[in-house]
N, C-alpha and C positions, 0 to 999 in steps of 0.2 A: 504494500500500500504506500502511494508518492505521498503523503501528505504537502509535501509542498507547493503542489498541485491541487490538491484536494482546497488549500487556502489559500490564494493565491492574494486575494484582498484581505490579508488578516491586518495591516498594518493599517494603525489609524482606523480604526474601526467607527469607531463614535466619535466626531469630532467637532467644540465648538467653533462655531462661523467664525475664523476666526481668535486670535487668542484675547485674553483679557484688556492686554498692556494694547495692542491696537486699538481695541474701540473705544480706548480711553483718551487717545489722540485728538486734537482739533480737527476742524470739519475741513479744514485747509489740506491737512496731511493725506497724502495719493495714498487711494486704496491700494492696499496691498492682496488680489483675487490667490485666493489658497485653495479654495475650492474649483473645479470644475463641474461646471454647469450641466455642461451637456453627459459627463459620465454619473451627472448625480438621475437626471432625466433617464436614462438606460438601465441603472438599476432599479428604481424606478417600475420602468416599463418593463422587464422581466420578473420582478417581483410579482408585478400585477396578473401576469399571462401563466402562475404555476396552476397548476390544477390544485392544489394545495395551499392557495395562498392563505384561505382564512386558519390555519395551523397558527402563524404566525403574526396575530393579528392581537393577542391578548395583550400585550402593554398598551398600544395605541388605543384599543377597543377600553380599556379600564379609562384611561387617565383622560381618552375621549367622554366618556360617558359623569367621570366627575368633572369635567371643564362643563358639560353641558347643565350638569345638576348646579352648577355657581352662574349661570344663566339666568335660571330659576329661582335666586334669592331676592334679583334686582326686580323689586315691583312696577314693571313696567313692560308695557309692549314695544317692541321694535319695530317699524317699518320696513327699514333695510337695512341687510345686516350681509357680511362676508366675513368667510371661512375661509382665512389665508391656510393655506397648507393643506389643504382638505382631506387628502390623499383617498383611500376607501371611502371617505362620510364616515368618520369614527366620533367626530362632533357633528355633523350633518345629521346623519341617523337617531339622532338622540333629541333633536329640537323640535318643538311642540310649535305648532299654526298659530296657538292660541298665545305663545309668548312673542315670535317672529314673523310677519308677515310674510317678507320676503327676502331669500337667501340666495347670496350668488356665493356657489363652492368653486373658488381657485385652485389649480396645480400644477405642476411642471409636467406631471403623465401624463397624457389622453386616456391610458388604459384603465389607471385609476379612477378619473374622475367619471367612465363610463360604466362603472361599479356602484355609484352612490344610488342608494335606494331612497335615501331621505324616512322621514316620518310622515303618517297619516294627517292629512291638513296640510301638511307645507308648501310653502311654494315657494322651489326651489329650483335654479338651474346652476348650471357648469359652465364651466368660461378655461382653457386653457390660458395661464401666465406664469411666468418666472417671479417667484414670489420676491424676489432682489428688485425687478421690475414693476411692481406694485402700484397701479394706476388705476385713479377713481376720479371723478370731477369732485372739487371740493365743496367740503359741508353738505353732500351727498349720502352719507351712511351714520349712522343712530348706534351700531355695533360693529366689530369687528372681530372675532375670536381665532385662536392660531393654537395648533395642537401639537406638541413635539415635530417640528418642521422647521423652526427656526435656527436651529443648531448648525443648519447646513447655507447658512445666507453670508455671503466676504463681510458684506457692509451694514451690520446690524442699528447702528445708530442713526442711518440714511432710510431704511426702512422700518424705522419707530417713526421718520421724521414725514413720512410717506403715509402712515396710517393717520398719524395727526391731523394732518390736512385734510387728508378725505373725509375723515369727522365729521358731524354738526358739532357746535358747540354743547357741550357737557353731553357729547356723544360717548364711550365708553369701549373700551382695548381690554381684552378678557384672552389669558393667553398660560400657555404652561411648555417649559424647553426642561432639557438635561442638565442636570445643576453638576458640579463639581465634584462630587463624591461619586457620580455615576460610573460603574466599570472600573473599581479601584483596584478590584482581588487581579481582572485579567493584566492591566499598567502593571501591577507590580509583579505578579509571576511573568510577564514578559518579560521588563527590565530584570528580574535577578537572574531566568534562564540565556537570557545575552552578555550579562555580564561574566556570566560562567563560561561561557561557549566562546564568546565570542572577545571579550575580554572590555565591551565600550558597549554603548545604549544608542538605541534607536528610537526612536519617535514615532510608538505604535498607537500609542492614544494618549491625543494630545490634551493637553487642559479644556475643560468646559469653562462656560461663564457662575462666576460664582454670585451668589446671591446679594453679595453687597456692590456688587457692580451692574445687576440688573434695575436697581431703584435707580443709581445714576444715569444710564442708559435710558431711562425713560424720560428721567426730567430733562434729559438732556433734549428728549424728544418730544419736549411739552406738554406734559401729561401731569399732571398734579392730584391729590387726595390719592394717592398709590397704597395698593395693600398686597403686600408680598410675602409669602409662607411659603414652607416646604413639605414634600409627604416624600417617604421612600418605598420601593418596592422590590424586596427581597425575594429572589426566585430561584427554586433549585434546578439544577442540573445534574445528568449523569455524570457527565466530565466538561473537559472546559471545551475538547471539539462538538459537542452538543449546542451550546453556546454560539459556539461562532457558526454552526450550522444556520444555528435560530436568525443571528443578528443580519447572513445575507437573506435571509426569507425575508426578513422585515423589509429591506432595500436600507439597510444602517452600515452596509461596507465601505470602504474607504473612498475616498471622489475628490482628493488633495493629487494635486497637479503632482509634488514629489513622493508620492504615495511608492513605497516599494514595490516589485513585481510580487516576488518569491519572500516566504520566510524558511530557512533555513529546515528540515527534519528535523535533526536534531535539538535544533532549538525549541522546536512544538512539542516536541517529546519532553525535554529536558521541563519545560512552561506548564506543561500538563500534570506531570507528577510534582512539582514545586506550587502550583496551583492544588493539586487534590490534597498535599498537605498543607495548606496553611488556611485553607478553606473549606474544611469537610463538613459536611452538613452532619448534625448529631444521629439523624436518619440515614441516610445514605449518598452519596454523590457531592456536590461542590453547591456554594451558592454564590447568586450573582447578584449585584446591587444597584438598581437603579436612581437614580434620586430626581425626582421631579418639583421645579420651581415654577409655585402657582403666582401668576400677578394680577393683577387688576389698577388702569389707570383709567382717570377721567380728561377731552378735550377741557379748556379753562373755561367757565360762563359767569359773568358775573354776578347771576343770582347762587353760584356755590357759596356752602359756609368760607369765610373768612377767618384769616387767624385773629384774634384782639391784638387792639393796641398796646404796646409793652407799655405796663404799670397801671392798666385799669382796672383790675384785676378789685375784686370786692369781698373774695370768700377765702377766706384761712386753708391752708393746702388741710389744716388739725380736721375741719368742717368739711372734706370733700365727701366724707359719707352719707352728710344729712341733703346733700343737694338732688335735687330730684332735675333727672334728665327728660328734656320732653321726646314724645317719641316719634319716630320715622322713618323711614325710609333707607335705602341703601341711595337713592336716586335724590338728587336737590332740586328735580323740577323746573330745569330750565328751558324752554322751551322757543326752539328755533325759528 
């Protein structure tokens, strides 16, 4: 068995759009494209075309269907609403007529986007786009929701700055990507079985975007009253080639222009048994950890709450118990 062959995109597996220390740059600084488009488009379109694809659908379809349930908290109807990244409808498939009127599902596949079944009541189409290319007339859309998709976009702070726009005012950016701790056990048994093997480290999976640099990422991208949490999702596996079986089903293989061809046999070998020990499930086989960062920003309108003025302040921090908050909404009712 070639194993080498067998993974030929093991490198860089999951990889943020991206490193941190870039999209921390000014808006001056020449994008630096890491990813390629059109090999992210192909994986993509082969993923789509397995007879098997929905094997491989269980992170997107979970983290789809809680993105869609935080839809549902915001008391209010949408008129128009897009689903950047759409891929299957793993957020499409989950949203109610009765909360969205009308949804346009974007994606880099055709294939995919010819897969979306939607929900009873929806009215919803497909639009083929590069989600880096992100165009909408502005103050045209009330919501926007993005499902693990954005992991794979060069210029993320250009297309935070791209959904703003197309906003209405205290229109609302509802979104969840790969946080930093995502894929730590395969990073690190990769790097110790290279450093054995091989005697130096390669750049198999690169840094994700961490969560304290997503809040800046947005204001950066005009979005204000931001609510940003994390959830993780631990999943077992046989071994870690089960794994990387799973992650080309999903269409989450490598799409980085200096992506390796080959990784070495031995190395996979050496990755595998240094993975099954340092990762064993109490039950049987390895587990794998994903960690997913939920956010939530708003366009700015000026009937949102406001901060007070510094020093008006009338209630003793000692008395914040007895204060009674009045109640409402996740929504401040601003209306375009």
């Amino acid at each position: 068995m070639r194993l080498c062959k067998m993974f030929p995109l093991v490198g860089n597996v999951l990889r943020n759009a991206g490193s941190a220390t870039l999209h921390q740059r000014s808006y001056c600084t020449p994008v630096v494209n890491i990813f390629d488009r059109n090999v992210k488009r192909l994986q993509r379109e082969r993923a789509a075309k397995r007879d098997d694809v929905e094997l491989y659908d269980y992170i997107k379809e979970e983290v789809g269907y809680r993105l869609a349930d935080r839809i549902f908290d915001i008391k209010r109807q949408f008129t128009n609403a897009v689903d950047l990244g759409a891929g299957r409808g793993y957020v499409t498939n989950h949203v109610l007529g009765e909360t969205v009127q009308k949804l346009t599902a974007i994606d880099l596949s055709p294939a995919m986007l010819a897969q979306i079944k939607g929900s009873p009541g929806l009215d919803f189409s497909v639009r083929e786009m590069d989600e880096e290319r992100f165009a909408f007339e502005p103050d045209s859309l009330d919501l926007v929701v993005s499902s693990l998709s954005m992991h794979w976009i060069n210029d993320l702070p250009a297309c935070f700055r791209a959904v703003n726009r197309a906003l209405k005012p205290d229109g609302v950016f509802i979104g969840a990507m790969f946080g930093g701790d995502t894929l730590y056990e395969l990073r690190s048994a990769l790097q110790l079985a290279e450093q054995e093997r091989r005697g130096g480290l390669a750049p198999h999976v690169s840094p994700f975007t961490q969560i304290r640099d997503v809040g800046m990422l947005l204001n950066r991208g005009g979005f204000t009253m931001l609510t940003i949490d994390t959830d993780e999702l631990v999943i077992g596996y046989p071994s870690m080639y089960e794994l990387m079986f799973d992650l080309q089903g999903m269409a989450e293989s490598n799409a980085a222009f200096n992506r390796p061809l080959h990784v070495g046999r031995d190395t996979l070998m050496a990755a595998a048994a240094i993975y099954r020990d340092m990762y064993a499930r109490k039950e049987e086989g390895v587990s794998a950890t994903f960690q997913i960062i939920f956010f939530v920003g708003w366009k700015p309108c000026a009937s949102q709450p406001q901060p007070a003025e510094r020093g008006s302040g009338t209630v003793s921090l000692k008395d914040l118990g007895k204060v009674m908050t009045p109640k409402g909404g996740a929504s401040s009712g601003c209306k375009s």
